[in-house]
C-alpha positions in Angstrom: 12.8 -5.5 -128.3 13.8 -8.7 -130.3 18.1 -7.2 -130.2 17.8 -8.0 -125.9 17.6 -12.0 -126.3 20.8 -12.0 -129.2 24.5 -11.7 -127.1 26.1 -8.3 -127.0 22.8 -6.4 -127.1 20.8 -5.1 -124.9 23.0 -3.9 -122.5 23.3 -6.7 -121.0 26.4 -9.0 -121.0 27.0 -12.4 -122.3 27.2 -14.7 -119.5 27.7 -18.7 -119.5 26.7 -20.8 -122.7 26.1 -17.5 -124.5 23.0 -16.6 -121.9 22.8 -13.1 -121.9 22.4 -11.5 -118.5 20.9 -8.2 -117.5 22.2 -5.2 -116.8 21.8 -4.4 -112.9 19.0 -1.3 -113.0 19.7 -1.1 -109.3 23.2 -1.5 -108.4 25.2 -3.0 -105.9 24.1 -0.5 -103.4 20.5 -1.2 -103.2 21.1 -5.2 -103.7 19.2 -6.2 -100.0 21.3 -9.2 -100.4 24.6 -6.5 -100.8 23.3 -4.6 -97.9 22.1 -7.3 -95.7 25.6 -8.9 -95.6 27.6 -5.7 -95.8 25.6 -4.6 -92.3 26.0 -8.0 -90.7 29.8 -7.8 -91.6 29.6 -4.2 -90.0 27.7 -5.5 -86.7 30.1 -8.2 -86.6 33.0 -6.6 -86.2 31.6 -3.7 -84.1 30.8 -6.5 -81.7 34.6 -8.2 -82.1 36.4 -5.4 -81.5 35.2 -5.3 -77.8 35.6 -8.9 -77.0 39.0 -8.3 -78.3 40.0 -6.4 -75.7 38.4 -8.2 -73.4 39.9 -11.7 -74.3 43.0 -9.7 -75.0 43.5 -8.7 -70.8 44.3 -12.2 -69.3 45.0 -11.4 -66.0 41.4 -9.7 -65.7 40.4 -13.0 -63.7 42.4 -14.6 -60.6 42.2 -18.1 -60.6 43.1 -18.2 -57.4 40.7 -15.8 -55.8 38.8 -17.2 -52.3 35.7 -15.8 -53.5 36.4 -16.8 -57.0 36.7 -20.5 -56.1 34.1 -20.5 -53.9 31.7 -19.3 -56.9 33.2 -21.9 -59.0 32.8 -24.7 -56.3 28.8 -23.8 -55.8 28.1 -23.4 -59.7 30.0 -26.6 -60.2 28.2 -28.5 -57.7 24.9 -27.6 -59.0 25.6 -28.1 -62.0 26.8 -32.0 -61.1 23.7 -32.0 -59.3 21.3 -31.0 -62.3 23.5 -33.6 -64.5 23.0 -36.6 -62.1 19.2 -35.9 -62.1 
């Protein structure tokens, strides 16, 4: 017990000033902090690559669609509306 606080034993390694960190009994795979970003990271970009393609297609929306600029005349005059009140 008294060889884990002295550098180089322990199996731990010697980090800064001469502290000597523990060995990780988990590992990087159960880490909730590893998995937690690793799963965000995967949910991310299962959620980019769809926008992608979506962004990617510019001529999905006619600007100079009737009904288009219709929608876009109501919504903006509601929404002067709401800001004026």
């Amino acid at each position: 017990m008294a060889g884990v606080c002295r550098p180089g034993t322990g199996g731990g390694s010697t980090g800064v000033g001469g502290v000597v960190t523990p060995a990780d009994p988990l590992g990087a795979e159960l880490d909730p902090l590893t998995a937690l970003a690793k799963s965000t990271a995967k949910a991310a970009h299962w959620t980019a690559q769809p926008l992608g393609k979506v962004v990617g297609n510019r001529d999905a929306v006619d600007l100079t669609n009737a009904s288009f600029l219709k929608q876009y005349a109501i919504i903006f005059a509601a929404s002067t509306i709401l800001l004026v009140l």
